[in-house]
N, C-alpha and C positions, 0 to 999 in steps of 0.2 A: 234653392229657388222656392218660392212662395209658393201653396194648393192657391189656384184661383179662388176658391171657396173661403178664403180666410181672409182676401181681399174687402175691402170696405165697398169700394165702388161695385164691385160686383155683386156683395149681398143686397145695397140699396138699389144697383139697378133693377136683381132680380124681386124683389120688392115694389119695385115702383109700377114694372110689368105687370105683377101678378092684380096688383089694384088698377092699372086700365083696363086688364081683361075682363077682373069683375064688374065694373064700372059700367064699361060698355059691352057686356056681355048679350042684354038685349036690344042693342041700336038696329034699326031695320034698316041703315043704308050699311048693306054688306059691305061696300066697296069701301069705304074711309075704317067701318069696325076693322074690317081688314086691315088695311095699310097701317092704322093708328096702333093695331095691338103687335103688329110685327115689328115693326120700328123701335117700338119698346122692350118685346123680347129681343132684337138684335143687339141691342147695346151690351143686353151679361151676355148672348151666346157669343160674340166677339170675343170679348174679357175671354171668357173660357176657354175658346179656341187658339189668342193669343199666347194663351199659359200653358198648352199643350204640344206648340209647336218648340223647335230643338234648338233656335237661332235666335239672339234678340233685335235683330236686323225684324224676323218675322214675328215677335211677340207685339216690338212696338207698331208696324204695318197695323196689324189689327187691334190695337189700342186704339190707333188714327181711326179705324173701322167705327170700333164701338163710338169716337165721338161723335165721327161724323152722324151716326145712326141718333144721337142725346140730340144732336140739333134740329133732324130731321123731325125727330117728336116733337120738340118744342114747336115746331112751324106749323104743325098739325093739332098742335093744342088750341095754338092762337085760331087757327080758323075752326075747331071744333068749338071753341067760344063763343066765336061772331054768330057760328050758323045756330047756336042754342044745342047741340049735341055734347057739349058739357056744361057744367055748372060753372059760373065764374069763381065759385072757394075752391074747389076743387081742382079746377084746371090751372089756378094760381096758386096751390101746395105744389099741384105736378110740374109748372114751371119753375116752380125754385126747386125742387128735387132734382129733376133733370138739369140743370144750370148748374146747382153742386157736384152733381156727378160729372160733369163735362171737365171743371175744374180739378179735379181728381184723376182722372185719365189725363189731360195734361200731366200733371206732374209726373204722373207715373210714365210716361211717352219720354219726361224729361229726364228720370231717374233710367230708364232700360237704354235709353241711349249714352247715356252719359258712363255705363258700365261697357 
């Protein structure tokens, strides 16, 4: 079995988080800083927690986690765009990062089940 940490999708999730957290580190609406920097750590802490559990019944569940958690960001990119609380280069790296990683969890969803 694979360290999560040696996982691709997991190193760029954890990457992608740690530059929203910087990113918006000084946004004064707590409420979206919040939601937008969890939803991005949620994606590796899934990953991680998916690699730690005994059964791949339960690795893949939270693979589904982590994606679901890549789309939830993206949804939150898009309107952190609109309202000008990101930069449009920036929030369009973080849309195709997060998009790559969704794809990647897929496969990997389709490789833990298919074993």
């Amino acid at each position: 079995m694979t360290r999560f940490e040696s996982l691709d999708a997991w190193q760029r999730s954890a990457a992608l988080s740690v530059n929203v957290f910087r990113e918006l580190n000084e946004l004064r609406d707590f409420g979206f800083g919040d939601q937008i920097t969890r939803s991005s750590l949620s994606i590796s802490s899934n990953i991680a927690e998916g690699f730690e559990r005994a059964s791949q019944k339960e690795i893949a569940n939270f693979l589904n986690y982590a994606k679901g958690s890549a789309g939830e960001l993206r949804s939150q990119i898009y309107v952190g765009i609109k309202i000008g609380y990101i930069e449009n280069e920036t929030g369009k790296a973080w849309l195709k990062e997060a998009n790559k990683i969704s794809k990647m969890l897929y496969a990997l969803i389709k490789s833990v089940r298919s074993n």
